[in-house]
SEGU-622424 format. One line per 4 residues: number of its first residue (from 0); their letters; for each residue x, y, z of C-alpha. Coordinates in nm, 2 decimals. Example, Ala and Ser with C-alpha at 12.3 -4.5 7.8 and 13.67 -1.06 7.14 Angstrom:
% residues 2
0 = AS = 1.23,-0.45,0.78  1.37,-0.11,0.71;
% end
This chain:
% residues 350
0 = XXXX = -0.89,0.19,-0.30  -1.18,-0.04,-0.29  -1.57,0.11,-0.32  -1.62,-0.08,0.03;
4 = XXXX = -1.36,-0.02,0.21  -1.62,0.24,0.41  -1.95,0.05,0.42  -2.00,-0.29,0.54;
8 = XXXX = -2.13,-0.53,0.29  -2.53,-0.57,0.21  -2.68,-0.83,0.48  -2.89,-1.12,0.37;
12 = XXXX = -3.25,-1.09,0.28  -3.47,-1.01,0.57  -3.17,-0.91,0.82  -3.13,-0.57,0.78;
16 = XXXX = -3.14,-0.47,0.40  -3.40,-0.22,0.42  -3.17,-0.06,0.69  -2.84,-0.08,0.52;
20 = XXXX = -3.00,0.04,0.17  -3.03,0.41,0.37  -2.69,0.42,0.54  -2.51,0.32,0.16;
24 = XXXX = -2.72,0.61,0.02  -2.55,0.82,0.30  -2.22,0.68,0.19  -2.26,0.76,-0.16;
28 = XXXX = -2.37,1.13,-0.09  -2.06,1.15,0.12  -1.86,1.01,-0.17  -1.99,1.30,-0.41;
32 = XXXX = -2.21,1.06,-0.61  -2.50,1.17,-0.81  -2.81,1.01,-0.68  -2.81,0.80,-1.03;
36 = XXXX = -2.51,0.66,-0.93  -2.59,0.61,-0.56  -2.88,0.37,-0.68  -2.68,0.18,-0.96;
40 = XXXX = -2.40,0.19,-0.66  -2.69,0.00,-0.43  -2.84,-0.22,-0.72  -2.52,-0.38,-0.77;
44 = XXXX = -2.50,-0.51,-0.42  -2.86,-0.54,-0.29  -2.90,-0.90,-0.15  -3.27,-0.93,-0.25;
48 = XXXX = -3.53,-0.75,-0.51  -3.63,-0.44,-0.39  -3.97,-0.43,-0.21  -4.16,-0.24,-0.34;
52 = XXXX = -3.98,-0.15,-0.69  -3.87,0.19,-0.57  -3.71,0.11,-0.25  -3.38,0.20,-0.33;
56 = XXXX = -3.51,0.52,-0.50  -3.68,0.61,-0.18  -3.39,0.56,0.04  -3.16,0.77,-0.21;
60 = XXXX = -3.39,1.05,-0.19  -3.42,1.02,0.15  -3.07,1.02,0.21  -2.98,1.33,-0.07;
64 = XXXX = -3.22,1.52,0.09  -3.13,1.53,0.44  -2.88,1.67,0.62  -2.64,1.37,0.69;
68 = XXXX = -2.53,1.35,1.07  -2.22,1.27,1.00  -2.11,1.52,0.73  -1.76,1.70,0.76;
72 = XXXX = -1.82,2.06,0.96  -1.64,2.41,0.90  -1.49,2.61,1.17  -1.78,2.83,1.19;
76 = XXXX = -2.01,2.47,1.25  -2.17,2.50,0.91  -2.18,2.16,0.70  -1.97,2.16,0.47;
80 = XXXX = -2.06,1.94,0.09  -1.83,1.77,-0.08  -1.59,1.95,-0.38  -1.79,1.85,-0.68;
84 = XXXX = -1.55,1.63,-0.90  -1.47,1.88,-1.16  -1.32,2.12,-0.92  -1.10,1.92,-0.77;
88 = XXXX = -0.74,1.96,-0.88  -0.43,1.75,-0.95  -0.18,1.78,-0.64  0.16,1.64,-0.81;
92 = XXXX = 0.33,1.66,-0.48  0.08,1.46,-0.32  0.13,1.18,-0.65  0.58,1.26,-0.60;
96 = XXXX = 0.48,1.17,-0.23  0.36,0.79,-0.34  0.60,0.70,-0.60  0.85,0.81,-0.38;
100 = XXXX = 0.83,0.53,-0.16  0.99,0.27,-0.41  1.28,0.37,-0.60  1.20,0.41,-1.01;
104 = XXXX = 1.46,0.19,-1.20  1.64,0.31,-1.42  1.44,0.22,-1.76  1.09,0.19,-1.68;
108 = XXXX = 1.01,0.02,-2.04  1.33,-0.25,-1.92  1.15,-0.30,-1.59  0.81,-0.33,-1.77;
112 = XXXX = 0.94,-0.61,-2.04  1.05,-0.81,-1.73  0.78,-0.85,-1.61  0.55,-0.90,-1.90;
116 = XXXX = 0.37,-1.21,-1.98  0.38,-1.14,-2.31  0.68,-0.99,-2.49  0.54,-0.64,-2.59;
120 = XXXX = 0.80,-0.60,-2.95  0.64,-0.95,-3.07  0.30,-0.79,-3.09  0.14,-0.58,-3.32;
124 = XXXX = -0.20,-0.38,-3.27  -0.39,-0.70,-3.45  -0.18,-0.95,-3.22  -0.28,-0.69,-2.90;
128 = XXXX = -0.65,-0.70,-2.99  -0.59,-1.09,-3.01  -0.49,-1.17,-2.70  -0.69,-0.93,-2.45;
132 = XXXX = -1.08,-0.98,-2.68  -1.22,-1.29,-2.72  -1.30,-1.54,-3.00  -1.62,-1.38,-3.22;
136 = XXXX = -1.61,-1.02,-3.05  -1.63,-0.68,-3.25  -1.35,-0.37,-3.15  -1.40,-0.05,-3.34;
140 = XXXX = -1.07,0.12,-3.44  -1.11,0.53,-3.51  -0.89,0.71,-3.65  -1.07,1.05,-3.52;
144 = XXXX = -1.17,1.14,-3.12  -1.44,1.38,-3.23  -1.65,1.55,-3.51  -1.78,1.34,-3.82;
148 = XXXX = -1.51,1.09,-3.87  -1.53,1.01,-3.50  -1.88,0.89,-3.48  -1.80,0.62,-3.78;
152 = XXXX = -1.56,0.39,-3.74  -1.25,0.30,-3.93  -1.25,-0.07,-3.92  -1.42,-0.30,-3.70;
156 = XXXX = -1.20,-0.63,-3.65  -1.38,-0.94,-3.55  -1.13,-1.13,-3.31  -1.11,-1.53,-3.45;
160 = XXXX = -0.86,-1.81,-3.38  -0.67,-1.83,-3.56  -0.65,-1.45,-3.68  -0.50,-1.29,-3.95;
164 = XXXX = -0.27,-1.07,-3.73  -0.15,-0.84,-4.10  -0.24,-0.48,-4.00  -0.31,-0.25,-4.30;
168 = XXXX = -0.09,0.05,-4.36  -0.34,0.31,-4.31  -0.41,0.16,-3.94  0.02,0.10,-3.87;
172 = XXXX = 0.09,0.46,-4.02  -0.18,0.63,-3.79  -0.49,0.69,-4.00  -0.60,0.93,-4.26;
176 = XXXX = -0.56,1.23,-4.06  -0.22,1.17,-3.85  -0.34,1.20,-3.51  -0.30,0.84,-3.48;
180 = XXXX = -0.51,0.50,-3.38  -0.79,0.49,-3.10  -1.02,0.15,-3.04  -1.32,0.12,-2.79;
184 = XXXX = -1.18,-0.04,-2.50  -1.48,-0.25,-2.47  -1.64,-0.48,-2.72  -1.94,-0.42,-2.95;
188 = XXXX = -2.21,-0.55,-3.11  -2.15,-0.33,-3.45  -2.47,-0.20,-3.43  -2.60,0.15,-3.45;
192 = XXXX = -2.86,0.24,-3.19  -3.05,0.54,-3.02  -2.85,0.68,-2.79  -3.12,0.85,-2.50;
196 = XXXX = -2.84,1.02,-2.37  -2.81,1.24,-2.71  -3.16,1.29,-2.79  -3.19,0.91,-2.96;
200 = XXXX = -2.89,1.00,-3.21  -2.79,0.68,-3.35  -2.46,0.58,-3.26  -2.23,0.29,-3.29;
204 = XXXX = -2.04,0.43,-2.97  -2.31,0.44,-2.71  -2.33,0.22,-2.41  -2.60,0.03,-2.60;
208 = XXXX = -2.35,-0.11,-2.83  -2.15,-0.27,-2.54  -2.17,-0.63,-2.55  -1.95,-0.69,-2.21;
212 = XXXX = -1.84,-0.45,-1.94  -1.44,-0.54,-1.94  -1.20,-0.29,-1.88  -1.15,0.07,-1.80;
216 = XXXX = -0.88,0.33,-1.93  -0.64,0.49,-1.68  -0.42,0.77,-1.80  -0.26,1.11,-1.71;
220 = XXXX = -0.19,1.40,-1.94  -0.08,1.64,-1.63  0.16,1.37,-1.47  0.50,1.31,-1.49;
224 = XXXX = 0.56,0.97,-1.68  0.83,0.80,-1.40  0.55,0.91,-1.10  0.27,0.85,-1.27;
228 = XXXX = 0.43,0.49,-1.34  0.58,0.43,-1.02  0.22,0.50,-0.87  0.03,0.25,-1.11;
232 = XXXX = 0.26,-0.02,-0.99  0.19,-0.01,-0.68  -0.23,-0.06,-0.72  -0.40,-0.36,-0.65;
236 = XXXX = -0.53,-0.37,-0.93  -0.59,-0.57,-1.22  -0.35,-0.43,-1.50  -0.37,-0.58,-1.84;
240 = XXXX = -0.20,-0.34,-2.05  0.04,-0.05,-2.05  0.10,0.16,-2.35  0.20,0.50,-2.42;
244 = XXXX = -0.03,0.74,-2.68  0.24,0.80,-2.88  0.31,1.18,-2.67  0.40,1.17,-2.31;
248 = XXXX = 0.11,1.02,-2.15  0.06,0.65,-2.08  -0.28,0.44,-2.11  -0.33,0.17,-1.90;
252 = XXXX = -0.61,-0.07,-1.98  -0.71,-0.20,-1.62  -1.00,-0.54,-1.61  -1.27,-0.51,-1.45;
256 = XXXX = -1.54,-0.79,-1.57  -1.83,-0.58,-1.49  -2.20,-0.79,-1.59  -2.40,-0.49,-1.60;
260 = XXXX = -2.33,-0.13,-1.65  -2.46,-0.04,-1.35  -2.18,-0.29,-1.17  -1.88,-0.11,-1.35;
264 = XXXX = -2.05,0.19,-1.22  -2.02,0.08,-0.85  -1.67,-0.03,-0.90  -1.54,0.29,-1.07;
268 = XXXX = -1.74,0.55,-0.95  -1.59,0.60,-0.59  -1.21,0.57,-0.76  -1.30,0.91,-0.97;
272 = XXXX = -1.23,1.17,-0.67  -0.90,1.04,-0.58  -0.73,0.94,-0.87  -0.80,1.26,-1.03;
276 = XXXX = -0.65,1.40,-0.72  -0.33,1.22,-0.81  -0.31,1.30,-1.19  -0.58,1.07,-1.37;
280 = XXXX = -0.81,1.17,-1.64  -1.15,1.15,-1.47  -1.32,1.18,-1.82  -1.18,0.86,-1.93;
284 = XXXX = -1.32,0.66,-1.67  -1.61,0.55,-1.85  -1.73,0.24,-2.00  -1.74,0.36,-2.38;
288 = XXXX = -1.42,0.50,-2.37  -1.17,0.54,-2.64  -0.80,0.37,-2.59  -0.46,0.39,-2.81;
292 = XXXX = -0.39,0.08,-3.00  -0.01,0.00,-2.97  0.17,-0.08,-3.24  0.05,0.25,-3.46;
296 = XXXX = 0.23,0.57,-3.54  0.12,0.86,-3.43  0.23,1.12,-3.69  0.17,1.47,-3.60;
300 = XXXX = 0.32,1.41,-3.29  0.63,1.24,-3.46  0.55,0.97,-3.22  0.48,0.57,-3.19;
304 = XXXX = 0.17,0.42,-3.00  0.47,0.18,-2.83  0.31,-0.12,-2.60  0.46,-0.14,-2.27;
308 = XXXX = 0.32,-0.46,-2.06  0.05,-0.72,-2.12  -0.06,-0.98,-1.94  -0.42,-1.11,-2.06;
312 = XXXX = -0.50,-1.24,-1.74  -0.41,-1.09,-1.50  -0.41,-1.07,-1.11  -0.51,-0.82,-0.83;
316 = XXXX = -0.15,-0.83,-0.69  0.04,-0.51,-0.80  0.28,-0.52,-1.03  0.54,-0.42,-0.77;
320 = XXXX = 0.55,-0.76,-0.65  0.55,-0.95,-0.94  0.86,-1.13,-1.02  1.11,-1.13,-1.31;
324 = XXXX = 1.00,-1.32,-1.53  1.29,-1.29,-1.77  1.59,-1.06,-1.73  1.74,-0.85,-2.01;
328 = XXXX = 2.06,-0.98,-1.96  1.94,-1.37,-1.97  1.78,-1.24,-2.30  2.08,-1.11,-2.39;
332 = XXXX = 2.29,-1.44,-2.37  2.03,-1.59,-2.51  2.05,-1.40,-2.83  2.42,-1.44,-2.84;
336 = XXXX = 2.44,-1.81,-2.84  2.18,-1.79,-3.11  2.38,-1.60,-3.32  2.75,-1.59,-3.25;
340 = XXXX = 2.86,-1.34,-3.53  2.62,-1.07,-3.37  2.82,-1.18,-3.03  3.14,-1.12,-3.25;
344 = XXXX = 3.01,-0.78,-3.34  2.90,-0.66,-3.02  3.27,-0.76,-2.90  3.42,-0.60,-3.19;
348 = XX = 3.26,-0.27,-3.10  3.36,-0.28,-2.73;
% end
């Protein structure tokens, strides 16, 4: 599920670039990109400065505006364009069909705690923020998606070490209006600024606030949990969180380490079309995005924002093939040679 696993990479200056700049445009068009995205898609892997300034402009337009060769043909012979993105639909059999091919365990959130770097009931939302932001960053908490209350935040927690980990009551208890606790997955500068997007509003939310390109939100509303789970698993990808929201969807907080935001563009862009084929939220893949915070009630929903899995560095290799790290029954013994008169009990009760 790579963004080049269908062009070959960009050549070294003078060996071709002008060349391969036309036949990526050609690949993005096929990929249902906007032409925007086709030239951040190109500017993120262009070998040498464009020459002149609007070469990769030129070679976008050039390529929207033709009639690629190569483009897939109806019966009748006509071309036929790509589905645009919001008309495509979630096939569940299609996502049944992946996770079919391992078999779920039995607890997921068991399987999940094996395998987690970091023991998810030691952590709080604080401690979470802790270990995957780094020392002097800014993460917005909300309490609200939308409206008024959504475009202010919260709290804003600067991330120190060491770090007062306490998490006040209106953040644990989910917030002034019950719907629970969101944050910005990325970090800020806690700055207001126009936002060109929104006719120069200010806004502390924008991508102008974003200090670095980290992570992206994956999640499902329409899938079933144990598929949805038994498919993220199996992604080489770079999974540094798992969390439910508190209802029956789960968030998972994927690392990207983007420089620019036209790089986490190139990296995200071309996973839109079939993940949301297979259940994900296309909406949510954005930079500014907000995320759950674990460790946070969720009250109208008479739920808990329960963390899952983290790891804050983590790997490529899918959790699939990860190994134990700790087994709940080790744990187990553990605890009972810790305290025998729980041992007692447990025996007592058999």
């Amino acid at each position: 599920m790579s963004a080049n696993d269908s062009i070959s990479p960009c050549p070294a200056a003078s060996n071709g670039v002008h060349s391969w700049q036309l036949s990526a445009a050609h690949h993005c068009r096929r990929a249902g990109m906007s032409p925007a995205e086709a030239e951040s898609f190109i500017a993120a892997r262009i070998t040498r400065p464009p020459k002149p300034a609007n070469e990769i402009a030129t070679a976008v337009a050039r390529a929207f505006n033709s009639k690629p060769s190569c483009q897939p043909r109806a019966y009748n012979g006509r071309y036929s364009a790509p589905k645009k993105i919001t008309e495509i639909d979630f096939e569940p059999a299609k996502l049944h069909a992946i996770a079919s091919r391992i078999q779920s365990p039995r607890n997921w959130r068991h399987w999940l705690w094996e395998r987690s770097p970091k023991r998810p009931e030691t952590q709080n939302a604080f401690s979470f923020l802790a270990h995957l932001y780094a020392q002097g960053e800014l993460v917005h908490i909300f309490d609200k998606m939308d409206g008024i209350e959504g475009k202010t935040p919260l709290a804003t927690i600067t991330i120190s070490s060491p770090m007062d980990c306490r998490v006040p009551d209106l953040i644990r208890k989910g917030g002034r209006f019950g719907d629970g606790i969101w944050i910005l997955c990325n970090p800020v500068d806690g700055k207001s600024h126009p936002n060109p997007r929104q006719n120069n509003e200010l806004s502390c939310r924008s991508e102008e606030s974003i200090t670095v390109f980290r992570y992206a939100v994956l999640e499902s509303d329409q899938a079933v949990p144990d598929d949805w789970l038994a498919f993220i698993i199996q992604l080489p990808i770079k999974i540094a969180a798992i969390y439910t929201s508190g209802s029956r969807s789960i968030h998972c907080l994927i690392r990207l380490d983007a420089k620019t935001k036209a790089e986490w563009d190139s990296l995200v862009q071309p996973l839109k079309r079939p993940l949301k084929l297979l259940g994900a939220d296309a909406g949510c893949l954005s930079a500014v995005r907000l995320t759950r915070l674990p460790g946070c009630q969720r009250p109208n929903k008479n739920g808990f924002q329960r963390l899952l899995y983290l790891c804050p560095n983590p790997t490529t290799e899918p959790l699939l093939d990860l190994p134990v790290i700790q087994s709940r029954a080790d744990a187990l013994a553990r605890w009972r040679k810790l305290c025998p008169r729980w041992n007692f009990n447990q025996k007592a009760s058999q």
